[in-house]
C-alpha positions as CSV (number, residue, x, y, z in Angstrom):
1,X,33.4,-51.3,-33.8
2,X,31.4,-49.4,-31.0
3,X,27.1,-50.8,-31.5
4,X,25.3,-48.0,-33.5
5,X,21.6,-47.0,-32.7
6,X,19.3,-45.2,-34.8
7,X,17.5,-42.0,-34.2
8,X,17.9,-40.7,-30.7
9,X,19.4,-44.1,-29.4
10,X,16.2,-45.9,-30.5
11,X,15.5,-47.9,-33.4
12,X,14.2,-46.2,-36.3
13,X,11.3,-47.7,-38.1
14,X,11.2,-47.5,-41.9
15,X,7.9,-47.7,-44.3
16,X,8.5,-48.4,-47.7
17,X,6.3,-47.3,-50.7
18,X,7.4,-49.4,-53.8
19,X,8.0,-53.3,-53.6
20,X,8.8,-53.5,-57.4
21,X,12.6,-54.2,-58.5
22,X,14.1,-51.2,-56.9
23,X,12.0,-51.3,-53.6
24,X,12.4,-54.8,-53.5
25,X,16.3,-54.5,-53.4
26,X,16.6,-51.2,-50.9
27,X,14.2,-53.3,-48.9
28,X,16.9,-56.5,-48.6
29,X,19.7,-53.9,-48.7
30,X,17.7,-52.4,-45.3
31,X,16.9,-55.5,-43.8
32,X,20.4,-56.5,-44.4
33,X,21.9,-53.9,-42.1
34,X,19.3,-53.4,-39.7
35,X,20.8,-54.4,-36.5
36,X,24.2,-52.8,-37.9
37,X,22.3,-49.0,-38.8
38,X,19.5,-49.1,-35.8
39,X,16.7,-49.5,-38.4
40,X,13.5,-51.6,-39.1
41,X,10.9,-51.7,-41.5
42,X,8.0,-51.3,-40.1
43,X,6.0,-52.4,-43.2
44,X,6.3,-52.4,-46.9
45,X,2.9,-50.9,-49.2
46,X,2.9,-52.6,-52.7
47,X,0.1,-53.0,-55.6
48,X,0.4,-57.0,-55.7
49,X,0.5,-58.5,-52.6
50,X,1.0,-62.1,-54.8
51,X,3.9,-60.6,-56.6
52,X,5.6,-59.0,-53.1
53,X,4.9,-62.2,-51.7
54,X,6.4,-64.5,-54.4
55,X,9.4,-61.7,-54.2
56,X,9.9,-63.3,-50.2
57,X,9.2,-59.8,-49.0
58,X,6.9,-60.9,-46.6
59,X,9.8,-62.4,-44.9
60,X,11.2,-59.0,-44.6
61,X,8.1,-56.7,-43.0
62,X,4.7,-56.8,-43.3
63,X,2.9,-55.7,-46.5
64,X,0.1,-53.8,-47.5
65,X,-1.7,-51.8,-50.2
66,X,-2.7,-48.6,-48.2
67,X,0.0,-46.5,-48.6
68,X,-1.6,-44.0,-46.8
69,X,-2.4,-45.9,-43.5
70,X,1.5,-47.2,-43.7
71,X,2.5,-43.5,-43.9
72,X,0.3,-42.2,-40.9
73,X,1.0,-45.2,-38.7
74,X,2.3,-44.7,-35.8
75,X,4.8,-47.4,-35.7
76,X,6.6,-45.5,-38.7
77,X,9.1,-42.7,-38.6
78,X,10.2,-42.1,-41.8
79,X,8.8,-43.1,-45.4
80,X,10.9,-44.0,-48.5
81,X,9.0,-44.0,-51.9
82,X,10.7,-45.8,-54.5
């Protein structure tokens, strides 16, 4: 199978909103594929930091509890709220 790239031949970078059970498992789903799809995630905003890291997701992007900076940084192109 021919190498797939993300949006525009670049990699596109993903910020979640939501590390609870759903966000948790779209977030090891994504990781999962991400040289496969094109993607990364760029960072991952959660209410617990102890909880997201006893989860592992700190293994998967970085985490934070500004939603809002996530969502304007520049290192992200699209947002996924779950």
């Amino acid at each position: 199978m021919a190498e797939q790239t993300g949006w525009q031949g670049e990699r596109l970078t993903i910020g979640l909103l939501g590390g609870g059970t759903v966000g948790a498992a779209v977030a090891r789903g994504l990781a999962s594929r991400a040289e496969e799809w094109g993607i990364g995630i760029a960072g991952i905003a959660v209410r617990d930091l102890a909880k997201a890291q006893a989860a592992g997701l700190d293994r998967i992007a970085p985490l934070t509890t500004d939603p809002a900076a996530l969502a304007a940084s520049d290192d992200v192109d699209v947002v996924v709220e779950l």
